[in-house]
One Martini backbone bead per residue (centre of mass of N, CA, C, O) as a GRO file, in nm:
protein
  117
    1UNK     BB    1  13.756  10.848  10.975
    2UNK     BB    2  13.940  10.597  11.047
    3UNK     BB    3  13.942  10.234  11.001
    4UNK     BB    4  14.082  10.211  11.285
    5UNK     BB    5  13.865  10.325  11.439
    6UNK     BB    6  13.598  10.200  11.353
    7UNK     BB    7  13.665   9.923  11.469
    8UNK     BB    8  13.702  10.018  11.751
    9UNK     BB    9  13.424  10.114  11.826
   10UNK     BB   10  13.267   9.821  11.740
   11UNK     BB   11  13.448   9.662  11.993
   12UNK     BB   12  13.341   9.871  12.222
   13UNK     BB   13  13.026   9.784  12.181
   14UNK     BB   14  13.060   9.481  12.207
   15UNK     BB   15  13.215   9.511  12.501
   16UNK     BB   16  12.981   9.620  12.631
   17UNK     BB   17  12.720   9.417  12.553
   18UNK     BB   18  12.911   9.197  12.712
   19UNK     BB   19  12.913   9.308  12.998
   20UNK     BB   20  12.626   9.377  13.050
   21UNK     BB   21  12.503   9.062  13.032
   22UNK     BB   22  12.735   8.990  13.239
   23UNK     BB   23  12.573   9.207  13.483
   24UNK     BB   24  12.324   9.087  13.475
   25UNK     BB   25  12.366   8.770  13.565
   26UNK     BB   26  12.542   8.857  13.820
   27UNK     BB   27  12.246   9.009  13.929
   28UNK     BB   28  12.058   8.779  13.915
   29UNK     BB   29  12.204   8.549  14.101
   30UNK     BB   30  12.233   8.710  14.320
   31UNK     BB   31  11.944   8.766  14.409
   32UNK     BB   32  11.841   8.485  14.429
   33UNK     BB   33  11.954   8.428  14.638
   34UNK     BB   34  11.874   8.642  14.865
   35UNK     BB   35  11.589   8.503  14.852
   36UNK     BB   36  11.653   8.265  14.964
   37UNK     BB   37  11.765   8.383  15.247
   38UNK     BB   38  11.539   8.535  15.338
   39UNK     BB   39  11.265   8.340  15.351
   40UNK     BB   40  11.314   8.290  15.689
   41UNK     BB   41  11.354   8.490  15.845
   42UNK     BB   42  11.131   8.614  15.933
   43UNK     BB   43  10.986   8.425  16.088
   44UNK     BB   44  11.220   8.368  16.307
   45UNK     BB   45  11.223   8.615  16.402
   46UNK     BB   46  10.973   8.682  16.505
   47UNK     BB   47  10.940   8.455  16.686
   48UNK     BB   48  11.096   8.545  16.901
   49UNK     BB   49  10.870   8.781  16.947
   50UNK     BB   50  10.592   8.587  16.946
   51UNK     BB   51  10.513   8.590  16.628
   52UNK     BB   52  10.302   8.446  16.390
   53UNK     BB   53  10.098   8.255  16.185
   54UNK     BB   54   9.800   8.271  16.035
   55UNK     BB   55   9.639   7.985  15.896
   56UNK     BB   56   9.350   8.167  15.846
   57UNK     BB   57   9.492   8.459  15.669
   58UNK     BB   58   9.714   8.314  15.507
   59UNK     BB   59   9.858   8.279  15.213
   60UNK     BB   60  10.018   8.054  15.013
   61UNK     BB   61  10.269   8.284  15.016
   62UNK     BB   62  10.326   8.287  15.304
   63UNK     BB   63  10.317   7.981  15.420
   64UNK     BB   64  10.587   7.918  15.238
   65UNK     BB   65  10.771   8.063  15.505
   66UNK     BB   66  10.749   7.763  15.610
   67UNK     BB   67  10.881   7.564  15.729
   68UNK     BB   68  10.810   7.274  15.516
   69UNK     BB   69  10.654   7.455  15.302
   70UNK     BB   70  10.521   7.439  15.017
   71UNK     BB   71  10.341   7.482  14.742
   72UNK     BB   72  10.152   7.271  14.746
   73UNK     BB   73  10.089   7.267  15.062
   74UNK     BB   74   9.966   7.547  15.070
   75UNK     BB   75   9.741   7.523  14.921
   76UNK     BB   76   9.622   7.269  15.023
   77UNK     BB   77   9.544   7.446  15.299
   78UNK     BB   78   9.387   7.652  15.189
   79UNK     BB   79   9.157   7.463  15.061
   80UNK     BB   80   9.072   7.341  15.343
   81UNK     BB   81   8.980   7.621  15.443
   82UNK     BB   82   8.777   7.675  15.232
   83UNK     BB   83   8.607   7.429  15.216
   84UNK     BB   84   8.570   7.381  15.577
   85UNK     BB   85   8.722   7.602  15.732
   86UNK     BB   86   8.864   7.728  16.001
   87UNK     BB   87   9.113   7.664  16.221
   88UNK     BB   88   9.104   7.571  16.559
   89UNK     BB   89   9.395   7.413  16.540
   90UNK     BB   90   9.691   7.309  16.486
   91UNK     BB   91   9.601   6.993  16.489
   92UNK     BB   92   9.452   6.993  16.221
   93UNK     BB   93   9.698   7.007  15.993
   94UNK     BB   94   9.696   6.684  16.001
   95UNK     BB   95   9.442   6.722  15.758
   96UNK     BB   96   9.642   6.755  15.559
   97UNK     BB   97   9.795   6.677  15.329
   98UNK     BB   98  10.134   6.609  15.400
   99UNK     BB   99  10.080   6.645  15.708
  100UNK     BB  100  10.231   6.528  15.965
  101UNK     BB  101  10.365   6.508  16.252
  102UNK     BB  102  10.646   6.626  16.236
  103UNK     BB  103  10.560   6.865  15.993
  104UNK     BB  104  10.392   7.001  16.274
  105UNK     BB  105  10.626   7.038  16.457
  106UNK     BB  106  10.787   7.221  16.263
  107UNK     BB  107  10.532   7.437  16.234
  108UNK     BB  108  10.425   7.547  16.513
  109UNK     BB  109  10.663   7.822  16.609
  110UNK     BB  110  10.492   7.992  16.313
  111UNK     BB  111  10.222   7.889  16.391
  112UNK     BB  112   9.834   8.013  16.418
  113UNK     BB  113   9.453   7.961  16.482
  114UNK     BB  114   9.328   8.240  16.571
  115UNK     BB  115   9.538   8.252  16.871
  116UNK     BB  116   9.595   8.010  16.871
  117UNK     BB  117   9.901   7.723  16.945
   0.00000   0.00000   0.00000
């Protein structure tokens, strides 16, 4: 093999190194996008159909796809009914801090309390 066979090799492995890289990384980018547009779909397609998220049987992670509700609300949320016990209905979670009027309504059309609405 002549000397200028092997550079030429040794530059097609590291292009090849650097390709795989970057179809990695926008392999990654575009994932992540896909993820967050997913995020919502589930519940809205769902309220359509009329099935709601039962805020006493779902966990944390289930909860954070309700508009409105990120990780820490999520939480708070599971937390108070494990504390207190199951709510009897959506306007109880007006007691978990950080849910006021507004994002009650806001979450009301995706969530149900044990089959009350």
């Amino acid at each position: 093999m002549t000397e200028g066979r092997k550079v030429q090799l040794l530059l097609n492995r590291h292009q090849a190194l650097a390709l795989s890289l970057l179809g990695l990384l926008v392999i990654s980018l575009l994932g992540a996008g896909s993820i967050s547009r997913i995020r919502s779909v589930p519940l809205t397609s769902a309220d359509k159909a009329g099935a709601r998220l039962d805020v006493n049987a779902a966990t944390a992670a289930e909860l954070r796809l309700v508009p409105g509700l990120g990780q820490s609300l999520s939480a708070r949320l599971v937390q108070m009914r494990q504390s207190r016990g199951d709510f009897q209905s959506i306007d109880q979670l007006i007691d978990v801090r950080g849910i006021g009027p507004v994002k009650l309504e806001q979450m009301r059309p995706f969530v149900t309390a044990g089959g009350s609405k």
